[in-house]
PDB file of N, CA, C and O in Angstrom:
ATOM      1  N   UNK A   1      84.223  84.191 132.538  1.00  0.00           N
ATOM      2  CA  UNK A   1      83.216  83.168 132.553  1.00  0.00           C
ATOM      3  C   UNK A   1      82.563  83.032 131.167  1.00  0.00           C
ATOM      4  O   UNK A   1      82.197  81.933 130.750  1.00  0.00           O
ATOM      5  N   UNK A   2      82.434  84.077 130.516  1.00  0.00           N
ATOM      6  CA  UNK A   2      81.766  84.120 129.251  1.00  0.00           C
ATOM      7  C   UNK A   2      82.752  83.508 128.656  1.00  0.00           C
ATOM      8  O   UNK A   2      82.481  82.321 128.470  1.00  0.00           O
ATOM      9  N   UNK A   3      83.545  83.747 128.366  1.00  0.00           N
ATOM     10  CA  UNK A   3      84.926  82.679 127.096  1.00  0.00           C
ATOM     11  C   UNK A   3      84.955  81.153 127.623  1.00  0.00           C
ATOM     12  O   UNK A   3      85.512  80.275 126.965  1.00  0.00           O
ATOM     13  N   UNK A   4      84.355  80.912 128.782  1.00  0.00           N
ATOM     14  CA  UNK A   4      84.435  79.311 129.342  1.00  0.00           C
ATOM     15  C   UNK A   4      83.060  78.882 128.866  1.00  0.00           C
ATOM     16  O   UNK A   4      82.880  77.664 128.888  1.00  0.00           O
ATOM     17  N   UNK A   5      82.019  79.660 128.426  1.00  0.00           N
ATOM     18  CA  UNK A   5      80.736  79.091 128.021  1.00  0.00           C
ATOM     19  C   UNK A   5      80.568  79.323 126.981  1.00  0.00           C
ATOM     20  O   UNK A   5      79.683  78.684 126.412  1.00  0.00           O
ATOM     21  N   UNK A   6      81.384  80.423 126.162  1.00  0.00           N
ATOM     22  CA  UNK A   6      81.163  79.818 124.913  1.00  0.00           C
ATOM     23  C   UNK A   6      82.222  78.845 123.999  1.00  0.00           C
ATOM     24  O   UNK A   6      82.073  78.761 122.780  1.00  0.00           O
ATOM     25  N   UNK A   7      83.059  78.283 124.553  1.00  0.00           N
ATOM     26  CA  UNK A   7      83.802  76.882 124.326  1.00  0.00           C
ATOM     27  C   UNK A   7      84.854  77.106 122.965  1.00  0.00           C
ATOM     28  O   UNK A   7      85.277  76.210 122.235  1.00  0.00           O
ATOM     29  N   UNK A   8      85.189  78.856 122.843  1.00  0.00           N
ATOM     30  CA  UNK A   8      85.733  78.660 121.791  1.00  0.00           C
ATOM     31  C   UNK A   8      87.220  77.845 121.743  1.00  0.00           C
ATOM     32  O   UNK A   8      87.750  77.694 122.844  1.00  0.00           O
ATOM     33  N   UNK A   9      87.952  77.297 120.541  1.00  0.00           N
ATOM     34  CA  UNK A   9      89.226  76.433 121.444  1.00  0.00           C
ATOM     35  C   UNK A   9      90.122  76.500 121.081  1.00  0.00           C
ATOM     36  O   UNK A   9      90.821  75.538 120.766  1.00  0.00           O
ATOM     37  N   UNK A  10      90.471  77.860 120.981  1.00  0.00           N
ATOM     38  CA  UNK A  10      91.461  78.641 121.907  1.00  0.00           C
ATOM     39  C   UNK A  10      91.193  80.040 122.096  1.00  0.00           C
ATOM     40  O   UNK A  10      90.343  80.767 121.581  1.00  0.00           O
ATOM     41  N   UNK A  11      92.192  80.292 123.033  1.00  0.00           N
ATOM     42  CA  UNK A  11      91.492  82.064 123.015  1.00  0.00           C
ATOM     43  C   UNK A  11      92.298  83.172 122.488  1.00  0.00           C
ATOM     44  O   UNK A  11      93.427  83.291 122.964  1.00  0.00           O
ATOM     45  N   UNK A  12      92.000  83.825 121.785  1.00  0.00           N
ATOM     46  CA  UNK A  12      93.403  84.833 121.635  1.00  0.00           C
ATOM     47  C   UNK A  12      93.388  86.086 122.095  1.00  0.00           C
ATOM     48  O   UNK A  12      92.300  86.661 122.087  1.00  0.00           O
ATOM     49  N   UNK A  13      94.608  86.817 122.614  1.00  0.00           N
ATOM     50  CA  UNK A  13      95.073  87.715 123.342  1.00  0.00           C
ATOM     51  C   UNK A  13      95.584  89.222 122.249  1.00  0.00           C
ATOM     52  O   UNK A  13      96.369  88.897 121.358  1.00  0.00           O
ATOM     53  N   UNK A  14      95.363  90.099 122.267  1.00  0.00           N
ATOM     54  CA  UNK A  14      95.731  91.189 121.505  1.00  0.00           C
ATOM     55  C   UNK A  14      97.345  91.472 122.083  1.00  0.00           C
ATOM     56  O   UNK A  14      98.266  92.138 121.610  1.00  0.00           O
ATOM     57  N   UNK A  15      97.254  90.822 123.056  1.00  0.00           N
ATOM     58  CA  UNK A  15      98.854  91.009 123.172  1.00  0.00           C
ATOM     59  C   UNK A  15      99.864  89.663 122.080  1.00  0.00           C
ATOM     60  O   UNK A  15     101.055  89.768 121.786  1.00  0.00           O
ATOM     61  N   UNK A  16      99.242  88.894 121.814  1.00  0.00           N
ATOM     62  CA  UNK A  16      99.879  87.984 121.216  1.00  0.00           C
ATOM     63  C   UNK A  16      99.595  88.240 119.471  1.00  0.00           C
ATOM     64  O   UNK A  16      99.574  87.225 118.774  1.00  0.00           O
ATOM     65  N   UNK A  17      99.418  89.378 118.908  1.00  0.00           N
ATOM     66  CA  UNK A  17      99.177  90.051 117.941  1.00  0.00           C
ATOM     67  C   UNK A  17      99.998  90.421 116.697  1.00  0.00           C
ATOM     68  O   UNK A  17      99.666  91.553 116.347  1.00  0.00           O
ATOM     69  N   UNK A  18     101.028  89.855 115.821  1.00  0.00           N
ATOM     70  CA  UNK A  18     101.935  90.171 115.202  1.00  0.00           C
ATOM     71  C   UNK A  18     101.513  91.320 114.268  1.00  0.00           C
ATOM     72  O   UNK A  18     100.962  91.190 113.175  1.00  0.00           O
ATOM     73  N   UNK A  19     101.800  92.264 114.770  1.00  0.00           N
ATOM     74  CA  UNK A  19     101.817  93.779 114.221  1.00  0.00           C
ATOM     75  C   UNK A  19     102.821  93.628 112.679  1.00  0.00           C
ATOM     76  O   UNK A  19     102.361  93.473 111.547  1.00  0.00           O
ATOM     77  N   UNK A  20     104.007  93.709 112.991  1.00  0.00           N
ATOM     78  CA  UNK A  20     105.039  93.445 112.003  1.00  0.00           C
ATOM     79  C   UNK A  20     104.658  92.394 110.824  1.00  0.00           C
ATOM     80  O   UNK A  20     105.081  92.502 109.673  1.00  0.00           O
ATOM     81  N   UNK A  21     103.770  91.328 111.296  1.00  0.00           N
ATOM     82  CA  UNK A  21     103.083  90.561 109.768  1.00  0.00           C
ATOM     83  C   UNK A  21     101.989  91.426 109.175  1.00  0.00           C
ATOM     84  O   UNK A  21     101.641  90.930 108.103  1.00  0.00           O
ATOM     85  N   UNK A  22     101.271  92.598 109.477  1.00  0.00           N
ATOM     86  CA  UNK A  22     100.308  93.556 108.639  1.00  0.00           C
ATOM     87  C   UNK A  22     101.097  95.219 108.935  1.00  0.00           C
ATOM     88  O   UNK A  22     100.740  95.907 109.891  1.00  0.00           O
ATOM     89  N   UNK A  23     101.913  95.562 108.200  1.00  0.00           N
ATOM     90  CA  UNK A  23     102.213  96.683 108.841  1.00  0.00           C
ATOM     91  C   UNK A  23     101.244  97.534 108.300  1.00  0.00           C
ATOM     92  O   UNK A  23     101.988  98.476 108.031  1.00  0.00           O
ATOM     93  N   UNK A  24      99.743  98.028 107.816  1.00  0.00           N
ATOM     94  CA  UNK A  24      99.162  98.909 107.699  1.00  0.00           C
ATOM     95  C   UNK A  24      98.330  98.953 108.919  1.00  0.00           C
ATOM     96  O   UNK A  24      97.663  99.970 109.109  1.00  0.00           O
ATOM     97  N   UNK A  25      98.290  98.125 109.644  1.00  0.00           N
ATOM     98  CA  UNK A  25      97.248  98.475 110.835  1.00  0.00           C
ATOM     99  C   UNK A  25      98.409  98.933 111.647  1.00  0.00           C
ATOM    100  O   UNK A  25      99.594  98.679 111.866  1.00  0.00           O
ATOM    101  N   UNK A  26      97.323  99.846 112.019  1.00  0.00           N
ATOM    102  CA  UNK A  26      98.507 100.897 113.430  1.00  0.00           C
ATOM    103  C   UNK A  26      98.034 100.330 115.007  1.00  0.00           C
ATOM    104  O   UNK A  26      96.887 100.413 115.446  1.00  0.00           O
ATOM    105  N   UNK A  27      98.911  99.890 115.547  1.00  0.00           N
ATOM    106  CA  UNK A  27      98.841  98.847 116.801  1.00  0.00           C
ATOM    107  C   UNK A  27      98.606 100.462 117.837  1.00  0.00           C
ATOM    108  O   UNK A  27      97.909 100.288 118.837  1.00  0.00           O
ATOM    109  N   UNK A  28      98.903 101.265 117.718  1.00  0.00           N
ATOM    110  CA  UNK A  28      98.227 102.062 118.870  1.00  0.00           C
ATOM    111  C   UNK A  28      96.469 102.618 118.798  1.00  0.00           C
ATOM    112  O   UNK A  28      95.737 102.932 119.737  1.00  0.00           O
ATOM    113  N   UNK A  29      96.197 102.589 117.425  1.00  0.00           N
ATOM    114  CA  UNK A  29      94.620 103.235 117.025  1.00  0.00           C
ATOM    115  C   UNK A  29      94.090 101.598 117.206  1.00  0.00           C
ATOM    116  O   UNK A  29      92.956 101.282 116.847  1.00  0.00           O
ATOM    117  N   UNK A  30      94.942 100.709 117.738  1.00  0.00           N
ATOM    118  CA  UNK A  30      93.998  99.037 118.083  1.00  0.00           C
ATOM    119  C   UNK A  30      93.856  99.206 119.421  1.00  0.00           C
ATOM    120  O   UNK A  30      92.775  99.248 120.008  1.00  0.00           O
ATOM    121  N   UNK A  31      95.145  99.324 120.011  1.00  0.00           N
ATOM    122  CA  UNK A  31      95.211  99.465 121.456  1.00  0.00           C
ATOM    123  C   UNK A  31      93.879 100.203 121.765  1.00  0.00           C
ATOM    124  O   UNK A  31      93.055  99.820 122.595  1.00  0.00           O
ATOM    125  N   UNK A  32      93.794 101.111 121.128  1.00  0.00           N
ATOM    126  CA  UNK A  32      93.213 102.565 121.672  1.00  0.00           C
ATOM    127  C   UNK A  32      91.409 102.001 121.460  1.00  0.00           C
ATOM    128  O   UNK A  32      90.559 102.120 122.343  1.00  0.00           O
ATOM    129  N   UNK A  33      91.219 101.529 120.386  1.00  0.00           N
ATOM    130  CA  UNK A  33      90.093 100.415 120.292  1.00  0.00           C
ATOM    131  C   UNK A  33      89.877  99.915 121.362  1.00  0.00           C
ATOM    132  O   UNK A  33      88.840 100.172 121.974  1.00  0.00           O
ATOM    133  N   UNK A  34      90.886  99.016 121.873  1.00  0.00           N
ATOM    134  CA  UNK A  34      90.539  98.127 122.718  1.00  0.00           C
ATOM    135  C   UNK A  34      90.170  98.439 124.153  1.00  0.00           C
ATOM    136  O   UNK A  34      89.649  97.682 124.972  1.00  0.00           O
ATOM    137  N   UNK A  35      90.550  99.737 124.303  1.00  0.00           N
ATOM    138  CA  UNK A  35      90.675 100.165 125.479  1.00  0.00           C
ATOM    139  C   UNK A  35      89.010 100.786 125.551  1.00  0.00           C
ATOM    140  O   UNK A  35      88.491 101.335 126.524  1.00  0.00           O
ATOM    141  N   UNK A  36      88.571 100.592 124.613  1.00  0.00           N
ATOM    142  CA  UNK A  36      86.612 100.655 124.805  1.00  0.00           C
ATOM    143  C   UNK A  36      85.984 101.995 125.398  1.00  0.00           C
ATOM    144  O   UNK A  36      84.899 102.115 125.967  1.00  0.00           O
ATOM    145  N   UNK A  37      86.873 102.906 125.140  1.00  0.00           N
ATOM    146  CA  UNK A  37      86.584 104.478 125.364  1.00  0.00           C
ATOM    147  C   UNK A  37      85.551 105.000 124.916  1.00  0.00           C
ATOM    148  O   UNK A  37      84.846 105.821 125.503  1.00  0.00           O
ATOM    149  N   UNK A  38      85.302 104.298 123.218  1.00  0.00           N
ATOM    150  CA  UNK A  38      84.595 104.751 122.454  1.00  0.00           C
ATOM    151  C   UNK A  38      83.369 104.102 123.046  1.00  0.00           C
ATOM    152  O   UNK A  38      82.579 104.734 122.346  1.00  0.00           O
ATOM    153  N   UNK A  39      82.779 103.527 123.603  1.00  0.00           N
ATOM    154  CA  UNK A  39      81.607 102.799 124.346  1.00  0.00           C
ATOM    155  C   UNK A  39      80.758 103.908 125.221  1.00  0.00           C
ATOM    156  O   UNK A  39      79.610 104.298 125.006  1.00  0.00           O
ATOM    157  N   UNK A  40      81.703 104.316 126.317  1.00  0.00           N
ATOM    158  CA  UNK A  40      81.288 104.980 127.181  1.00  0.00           C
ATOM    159  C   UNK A  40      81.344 106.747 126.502  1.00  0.00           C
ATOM    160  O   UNK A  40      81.046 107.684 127.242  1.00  0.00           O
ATOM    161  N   UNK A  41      81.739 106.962 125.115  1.00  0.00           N
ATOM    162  CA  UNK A  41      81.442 108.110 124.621  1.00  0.00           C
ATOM    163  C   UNK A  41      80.707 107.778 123.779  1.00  0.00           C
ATOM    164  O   UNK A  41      80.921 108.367 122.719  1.00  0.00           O
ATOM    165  N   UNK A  42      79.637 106.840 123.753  1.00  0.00           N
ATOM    166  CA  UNK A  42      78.807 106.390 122.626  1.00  0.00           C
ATOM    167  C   UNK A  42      78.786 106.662 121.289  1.00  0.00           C
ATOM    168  O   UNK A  42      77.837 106.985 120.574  1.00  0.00           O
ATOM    169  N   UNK A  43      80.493 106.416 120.907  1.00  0.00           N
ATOM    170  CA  UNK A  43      80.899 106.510 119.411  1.00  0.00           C
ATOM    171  C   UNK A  43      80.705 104.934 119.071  1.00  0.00           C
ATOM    172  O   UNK A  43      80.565 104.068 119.935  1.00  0.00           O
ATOM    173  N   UNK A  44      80.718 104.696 117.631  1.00  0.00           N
ATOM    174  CA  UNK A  44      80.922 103.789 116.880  1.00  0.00           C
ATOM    175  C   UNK A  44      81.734 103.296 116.374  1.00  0.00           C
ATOM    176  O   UNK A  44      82.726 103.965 116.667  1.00  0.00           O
ATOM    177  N   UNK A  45      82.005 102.557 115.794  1.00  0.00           N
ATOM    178  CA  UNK A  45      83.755 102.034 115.329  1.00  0.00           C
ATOM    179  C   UNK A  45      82.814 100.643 113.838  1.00  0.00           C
ATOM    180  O   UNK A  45      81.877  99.850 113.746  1.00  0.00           O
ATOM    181  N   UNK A  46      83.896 101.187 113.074  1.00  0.00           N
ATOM    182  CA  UNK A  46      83.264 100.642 112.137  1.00  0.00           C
ATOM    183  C   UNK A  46      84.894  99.917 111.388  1.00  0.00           C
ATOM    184  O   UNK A  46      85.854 100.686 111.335  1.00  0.00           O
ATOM    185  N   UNK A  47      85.045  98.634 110.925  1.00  0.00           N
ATOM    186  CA  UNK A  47      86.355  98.475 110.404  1.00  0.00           C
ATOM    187  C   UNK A  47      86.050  97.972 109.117  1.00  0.00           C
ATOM    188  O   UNK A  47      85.032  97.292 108.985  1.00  0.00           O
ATOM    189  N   UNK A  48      86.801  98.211 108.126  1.00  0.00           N
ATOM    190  CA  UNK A  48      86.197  98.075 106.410  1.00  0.00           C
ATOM    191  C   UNK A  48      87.496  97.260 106.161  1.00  0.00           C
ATOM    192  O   UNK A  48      88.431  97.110 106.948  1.00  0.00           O
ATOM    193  N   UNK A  49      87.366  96.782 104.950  1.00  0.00           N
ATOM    194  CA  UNK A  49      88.516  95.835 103.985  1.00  0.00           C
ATOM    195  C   UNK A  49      89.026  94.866 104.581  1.00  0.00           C
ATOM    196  O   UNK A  49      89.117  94.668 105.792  1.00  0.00           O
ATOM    197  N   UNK A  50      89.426  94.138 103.568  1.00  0.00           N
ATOM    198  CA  UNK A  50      90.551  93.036 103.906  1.00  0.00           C
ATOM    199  C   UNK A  50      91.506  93.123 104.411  1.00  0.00           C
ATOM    200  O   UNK A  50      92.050  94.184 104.107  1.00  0.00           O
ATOM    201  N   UNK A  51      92.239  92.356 105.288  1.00  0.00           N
ATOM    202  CA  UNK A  51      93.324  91.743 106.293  1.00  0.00           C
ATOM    203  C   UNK A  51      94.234  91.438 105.119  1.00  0.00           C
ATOM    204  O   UNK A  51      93.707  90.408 104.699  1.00  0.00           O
ATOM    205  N   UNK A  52      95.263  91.678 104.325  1.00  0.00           N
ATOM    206  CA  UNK A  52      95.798  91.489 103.469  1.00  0.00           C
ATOM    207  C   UNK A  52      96.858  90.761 104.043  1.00  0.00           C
ATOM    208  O   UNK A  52      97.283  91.120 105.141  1.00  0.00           O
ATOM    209  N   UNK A  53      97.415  89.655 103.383  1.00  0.00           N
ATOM    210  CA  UNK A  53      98.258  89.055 104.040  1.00  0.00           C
ATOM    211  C   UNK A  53      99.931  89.540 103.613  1.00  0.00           C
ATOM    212  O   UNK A  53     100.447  90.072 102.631  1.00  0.00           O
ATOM    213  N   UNK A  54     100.393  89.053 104.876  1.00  0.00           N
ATOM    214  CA  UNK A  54     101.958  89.313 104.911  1.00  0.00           C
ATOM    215  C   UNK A  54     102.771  88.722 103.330  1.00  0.00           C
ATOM    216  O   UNK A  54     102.856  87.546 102.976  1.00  0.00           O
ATOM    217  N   UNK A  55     103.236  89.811 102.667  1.00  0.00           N
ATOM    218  CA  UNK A  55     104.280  89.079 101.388  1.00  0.00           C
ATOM    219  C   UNK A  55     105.473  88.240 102.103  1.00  0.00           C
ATOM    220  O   UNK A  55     106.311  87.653 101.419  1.00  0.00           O
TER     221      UNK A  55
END
């Protein structure tokens, strides 16, 4: 309901994620992000630098 009120237009999916266009991000320490563990162990998550693009 929240993604229908805030009208963004389109939505994106971490499954629809091209890993292979940034290979320095590690798709399991994202997964593992995403999976919001760190919430309910009231850690922090902090992400630094640029998204460098694919050569």
């Amino acid at each position: 309901m929240a993604l229908k009120l805030a009208h963004f237009p389109t939505v994106k999916e971490l499954a629809g994620f091209d890993f292979e266009a940034q290979p320095p991000i590690d798709p399991k320490q994202i997964r593992d992000l995403a999976a919001s563990r760190w919430i309910a162990n009231g850690e922090n998550v902090l992400l630094l630098g640029p998204c460098e693009p694919a050569s």
